[in-house]
C-alpha positions in Angstrom: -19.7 43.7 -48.4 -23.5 42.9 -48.7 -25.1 40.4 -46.7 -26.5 38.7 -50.0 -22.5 38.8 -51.6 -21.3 37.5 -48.2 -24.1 34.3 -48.0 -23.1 33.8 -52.5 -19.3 33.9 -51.0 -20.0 31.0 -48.5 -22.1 29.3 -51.4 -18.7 29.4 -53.6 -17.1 27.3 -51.1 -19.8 24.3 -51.0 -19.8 20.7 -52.2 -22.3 18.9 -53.4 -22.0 14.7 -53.9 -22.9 12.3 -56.4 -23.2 8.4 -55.9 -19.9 8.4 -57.8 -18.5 12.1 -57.9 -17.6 15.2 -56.1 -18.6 18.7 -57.2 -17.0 21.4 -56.3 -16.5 25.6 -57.3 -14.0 25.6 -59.7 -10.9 27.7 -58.5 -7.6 29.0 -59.4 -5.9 25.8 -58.6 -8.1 23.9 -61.3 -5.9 26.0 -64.3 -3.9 23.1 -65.5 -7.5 21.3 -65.7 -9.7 24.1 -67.7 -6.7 24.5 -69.6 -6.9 20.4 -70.8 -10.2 20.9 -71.0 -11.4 23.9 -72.4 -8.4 22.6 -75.7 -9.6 19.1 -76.1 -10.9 19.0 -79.5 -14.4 18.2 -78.4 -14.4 21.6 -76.4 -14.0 23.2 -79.1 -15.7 21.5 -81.8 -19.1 21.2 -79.0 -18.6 24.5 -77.6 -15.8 26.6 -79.0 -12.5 28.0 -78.8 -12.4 30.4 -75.3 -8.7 31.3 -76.6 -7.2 29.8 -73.5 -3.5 29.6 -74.9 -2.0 28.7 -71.6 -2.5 28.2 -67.9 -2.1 31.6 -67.0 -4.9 32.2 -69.8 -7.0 29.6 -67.6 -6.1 31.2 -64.3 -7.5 34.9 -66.3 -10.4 33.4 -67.4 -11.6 31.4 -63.8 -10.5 34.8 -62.0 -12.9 36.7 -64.6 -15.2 34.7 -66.0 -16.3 32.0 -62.7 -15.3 33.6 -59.5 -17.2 37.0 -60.0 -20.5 34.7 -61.0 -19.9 32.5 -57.8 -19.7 36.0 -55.9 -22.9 37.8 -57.3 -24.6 34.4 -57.3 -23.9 32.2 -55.4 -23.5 29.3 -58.1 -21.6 28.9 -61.5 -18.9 26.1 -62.6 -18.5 23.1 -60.8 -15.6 20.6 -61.0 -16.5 17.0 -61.7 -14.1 15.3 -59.3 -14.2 11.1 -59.2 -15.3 9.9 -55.2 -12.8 7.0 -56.6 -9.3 8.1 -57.2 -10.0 12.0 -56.9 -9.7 12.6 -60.5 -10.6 15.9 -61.9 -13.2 14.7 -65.1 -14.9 17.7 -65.9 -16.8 20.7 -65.2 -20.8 21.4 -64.8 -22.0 24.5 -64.3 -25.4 26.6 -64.2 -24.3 30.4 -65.9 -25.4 33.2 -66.7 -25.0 33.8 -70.4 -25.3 37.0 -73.1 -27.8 36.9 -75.2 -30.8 34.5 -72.9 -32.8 35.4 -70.3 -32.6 32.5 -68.4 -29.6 30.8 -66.7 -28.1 28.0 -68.6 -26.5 24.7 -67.7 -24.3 23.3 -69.1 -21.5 20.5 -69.1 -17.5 19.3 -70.5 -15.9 16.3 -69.9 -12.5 15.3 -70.8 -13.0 12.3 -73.5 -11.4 9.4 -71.6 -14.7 9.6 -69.2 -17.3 10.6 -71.6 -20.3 8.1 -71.9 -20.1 6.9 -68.2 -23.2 8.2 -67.5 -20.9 11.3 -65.0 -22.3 14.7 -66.9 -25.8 13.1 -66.5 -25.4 12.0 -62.6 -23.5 15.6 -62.3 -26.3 17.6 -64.2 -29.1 16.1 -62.6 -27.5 17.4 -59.2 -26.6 20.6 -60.1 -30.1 21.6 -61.7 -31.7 20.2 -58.6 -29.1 22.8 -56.5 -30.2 25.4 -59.0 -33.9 24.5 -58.6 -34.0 23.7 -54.8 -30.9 25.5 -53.6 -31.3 28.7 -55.2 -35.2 28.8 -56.1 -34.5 29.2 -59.5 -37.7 28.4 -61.6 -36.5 28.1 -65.4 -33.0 26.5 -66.2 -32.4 26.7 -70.0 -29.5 24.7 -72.1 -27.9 25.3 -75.4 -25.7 23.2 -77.9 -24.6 22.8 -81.2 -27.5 21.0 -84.1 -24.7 18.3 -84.8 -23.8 17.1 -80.8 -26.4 14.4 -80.4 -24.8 13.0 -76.8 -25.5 16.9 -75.3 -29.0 17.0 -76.9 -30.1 13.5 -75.3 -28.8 14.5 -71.9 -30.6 17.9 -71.4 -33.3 16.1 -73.2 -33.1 13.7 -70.1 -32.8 15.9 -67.8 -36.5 17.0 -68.4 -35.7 20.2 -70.6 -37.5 20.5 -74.1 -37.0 22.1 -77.2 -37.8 25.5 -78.1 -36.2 27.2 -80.9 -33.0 28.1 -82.3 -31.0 30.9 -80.5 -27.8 32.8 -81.7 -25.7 33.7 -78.8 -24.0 37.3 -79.2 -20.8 37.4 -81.0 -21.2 34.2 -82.3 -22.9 32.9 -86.0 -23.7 29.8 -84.9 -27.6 29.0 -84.6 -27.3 26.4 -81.4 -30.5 24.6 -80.2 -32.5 26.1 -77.6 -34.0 24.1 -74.7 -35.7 25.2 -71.1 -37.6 23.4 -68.2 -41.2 22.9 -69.0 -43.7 25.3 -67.2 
């Protein structure tokens, strides 16, 4: 094993904190969760259908889809865990993604803790672990034209506009934002 996979390996095993939350790499014990999640109808309708039937289907897609990202990079998908109660609220996560050139955060919560202000105060972190962490220079986001509460919070985390972008495999034209220059 390289050096560099080795150093992304130990990255995939560290925490970051929040004033009110937890972050960790999301692992094969969080199935259950990414299995609420990824079905909740807001998922879907915000981000889409990742055909997660079961939790063996969530187990498939962290082993294939997060752990190799967290291995050749060093960072991916985070789970939002409450300081208060350890309760597993969401995911944030900074990925790679087909069809843009630069990495892309993004963000789920599970409805019952939506408009706390969490994917905001977990967002804010994770760009600056990106940015500061990981040197990287751009972060972009993406969403849906019709999901105003994601467009407000990238919009709040500093990114801007830039165009419309369809994502490979998918007919949806989503909005487009990056970090300014």
């Amino acid at each position: 094993m390289s050096l560099k996979n080795q150093e992304n390996l130990q990255n995939a095993d560290k925490f970051y904190e929040t004033e009110r939350l937890i972050l960790r790499p999301m692992n094969v014990e969080d199935a259950e969760f990414i299995f609420e999640l990824y079905n909740s109808p807001k998922f879907i309708q915000y981000i889409g259908d990742r055909g997660i039937k079961t939790v063996s289907d969530a187990e498939d897609y962290i082993k294939n889809r997060f752990l190799p990202q967290f291995k050749r990079l060093g960072y991916g998908n985070y789970l939002m865990m409450t300081k208060e109660g350890n309760h597993k609220i969401g995911g944030v996560g900074i990925f790679e993604r087909d069809g843009l050139d630069i990495v892309d955060i993004g963000f789920s919560l599970l409805n019952k803790f939506e408009g706390k202000g969490y994917a905001y105060e977990a967002a804010l972190k994770i760009k600056s672990v990106g940015m500061n962490d990981f040197g990287l220079k751009k972060i972009s986001a993406i969403t849906t034209k019709n999901n105003f509460s994601s467009q407000k919070l990238i919009e709040k985390l500093g990114l801007k506009f830039q165009k419309f972008v369809t994502i490979p495999g998918d007919s949806e034209e989503l909005m487009y934002y990056e970090t300014p220059d």
